[in-house]
N, C-alpha and C positions, 0 to 999 in steps of 0.2 A: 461477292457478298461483303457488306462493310461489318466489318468486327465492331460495337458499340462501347465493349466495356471499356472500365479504365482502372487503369492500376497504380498507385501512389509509392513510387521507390523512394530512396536518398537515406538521408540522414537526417537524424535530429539535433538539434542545439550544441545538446553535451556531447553527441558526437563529433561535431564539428569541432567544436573548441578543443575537445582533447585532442584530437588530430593535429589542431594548432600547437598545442603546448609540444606536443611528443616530435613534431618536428623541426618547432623552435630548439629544444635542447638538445637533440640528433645533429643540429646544425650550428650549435653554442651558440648563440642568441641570448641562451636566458640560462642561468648557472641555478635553477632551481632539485631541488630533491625530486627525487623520483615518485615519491607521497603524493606530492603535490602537482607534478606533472598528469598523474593517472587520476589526481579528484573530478574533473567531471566527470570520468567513465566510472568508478566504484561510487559516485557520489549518484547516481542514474539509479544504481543497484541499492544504494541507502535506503532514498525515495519511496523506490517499489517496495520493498522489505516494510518501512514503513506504512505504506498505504495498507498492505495486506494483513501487519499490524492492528492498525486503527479498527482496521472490518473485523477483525479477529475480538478484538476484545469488546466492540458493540453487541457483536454477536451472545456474546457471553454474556452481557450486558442483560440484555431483552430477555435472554434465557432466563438468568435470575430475577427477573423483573414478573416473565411468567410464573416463572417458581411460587413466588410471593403469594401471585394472584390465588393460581391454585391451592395454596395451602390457607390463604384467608377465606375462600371461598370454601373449604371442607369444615374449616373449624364454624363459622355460622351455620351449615349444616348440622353440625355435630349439637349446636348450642340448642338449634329450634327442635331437633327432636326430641334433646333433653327438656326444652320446656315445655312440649307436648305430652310427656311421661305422667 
């Protein structure tokens, strides 16, 4: 029986480059800090920290945005029964 799926391994970008950098200076190649050796791999982590950021605070965003809604929408309630009084 032929197995169909498919499964996508490796690595990505910033993994690769880091790899580069950490065995450029493992092998003195490049006389950089160690900062800067690890910024693609914690600079990966930035990124994500970031993005889940951004959704975080739209989130909150909409929220207060609902908020607004419903509370203008209470007080023209509030307003038409008082003009019906």
């Amino acid at each position: 029986m032929k197995n169909n799926s498919t499964t996508r391994g490796g690595i990505n970008f910033l993994e690769a480059i880091g790899i580069v950098f950490i065995t450029l200076r493992l092998c003195g190649l490049i006389d950089w800090p160690w900062v800067w050796v690890l910024a693609p791999i914690w600079g990966g982590i930035c990124l994500g920290v970031l993005a889940i950021l951004v959704v975080y605070l739209y989130d909150k965003w909409l929220d207060r945005k609902d908020d607004r809604y419903i509370e203008r929408r209470r007080a023209m309630k509030e307003r038409e029964a008082q003009m019906k009084r």
